[in-house]
N, C-alpha and C positions, 0 to 999 in steps of 0.2 A: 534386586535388579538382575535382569536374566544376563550370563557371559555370553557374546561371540567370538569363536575361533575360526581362523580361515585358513584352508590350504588348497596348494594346487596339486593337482592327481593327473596320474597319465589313464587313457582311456581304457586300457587294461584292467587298471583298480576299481573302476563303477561298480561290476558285480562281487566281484569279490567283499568291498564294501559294505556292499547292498546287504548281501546273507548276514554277516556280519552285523550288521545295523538292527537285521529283523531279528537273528538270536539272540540277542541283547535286548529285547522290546523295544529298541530307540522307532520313533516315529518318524518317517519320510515328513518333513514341515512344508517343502516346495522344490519343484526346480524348475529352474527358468533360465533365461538365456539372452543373449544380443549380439549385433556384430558391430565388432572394432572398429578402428578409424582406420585399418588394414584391411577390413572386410573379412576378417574371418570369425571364426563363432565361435563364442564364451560360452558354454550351459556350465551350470552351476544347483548343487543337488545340496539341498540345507536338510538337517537332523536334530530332532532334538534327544540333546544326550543329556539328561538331567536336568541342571540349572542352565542350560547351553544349550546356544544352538552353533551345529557346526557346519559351516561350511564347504562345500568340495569342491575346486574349479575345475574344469578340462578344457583347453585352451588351442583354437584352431585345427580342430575334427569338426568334417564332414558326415562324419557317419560314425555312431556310437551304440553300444551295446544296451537295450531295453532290459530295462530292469522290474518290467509291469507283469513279469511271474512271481518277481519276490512282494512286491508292494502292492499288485493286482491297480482299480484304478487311481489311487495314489498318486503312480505315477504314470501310467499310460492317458489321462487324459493329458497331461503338461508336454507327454513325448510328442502324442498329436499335435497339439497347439504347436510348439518349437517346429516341427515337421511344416507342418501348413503355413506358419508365420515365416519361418527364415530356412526353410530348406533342409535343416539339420535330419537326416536319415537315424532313425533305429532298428539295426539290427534285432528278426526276434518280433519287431511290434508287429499287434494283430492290429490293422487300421479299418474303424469303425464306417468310416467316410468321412465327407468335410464338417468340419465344425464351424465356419466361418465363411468361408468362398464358397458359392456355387461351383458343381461339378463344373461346370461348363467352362468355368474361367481358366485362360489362360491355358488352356488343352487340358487341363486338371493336373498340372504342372507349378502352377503360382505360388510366391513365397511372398506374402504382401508387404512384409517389414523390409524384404532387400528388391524389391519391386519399382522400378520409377513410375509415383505417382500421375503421371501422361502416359504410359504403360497399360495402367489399368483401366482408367480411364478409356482411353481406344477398346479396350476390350470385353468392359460392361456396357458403354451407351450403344445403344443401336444406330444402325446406319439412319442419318435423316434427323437427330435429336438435336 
């Protein structure tokens, strides 16, 4: 059965990590993210080290450093999604366009996970629907 391990990291540590991770061959597994009952934002960068996967948290940043030159798109498709979903900024990321929202939405601004659904709503139906 595979181990998990988890830690929390400050946002400084990602790349450093990161290179780390890749001269080691450990594989970028996911990262992903959400926001708190505080509203701020957990991404979370998993590795698999062996029999393990290991966890990284960073907790309540805005804006974090892209790690899509070490891991290529690995991890730069997840940064976009986090980016477009809840707002979370990567420093460094080349952004491809929307994956998800139309340009148009929301000024091309929108973060749909921390978005009030009546929000959006106004902002895709057209006038008259």
């Amino acid at each position: 059965m595979q181990e998990f391990k988890s830690f929390e990291i400050k946002k400084e540590e990602i790349v450093p990590l990161a290179k780390k991770m890749k001269e080691n061959g450990h594989r970028l597994v996911m990262i992903h993210g959400f926001v708190d009952k505080e509203g701020k934002h957990v991404v979370n960068y998993q590795y698999e080290v062996g029999n393990c996967i290991e966890s990284y948290t960073v907790k309540g940043e805005d804006t974090l450093p892209s790690i899509s030159e070490i891991y290529d798109v690995a991890a730069s498709w997840p940064e976009e999604e986090l980016y477009e979903l809840m707002g979370v900024k990567f420093e460094g990321l080349n952004m491809r366009g929307r994956l998800f929202l139309p340009d148009t939405m929301l000024e091309g601004q929108g973060h749909i996970l921390v978005t009030p659904l009546d929000e959006l709503r106004k902002k895709t139906l057209k006038e008259g629907e």
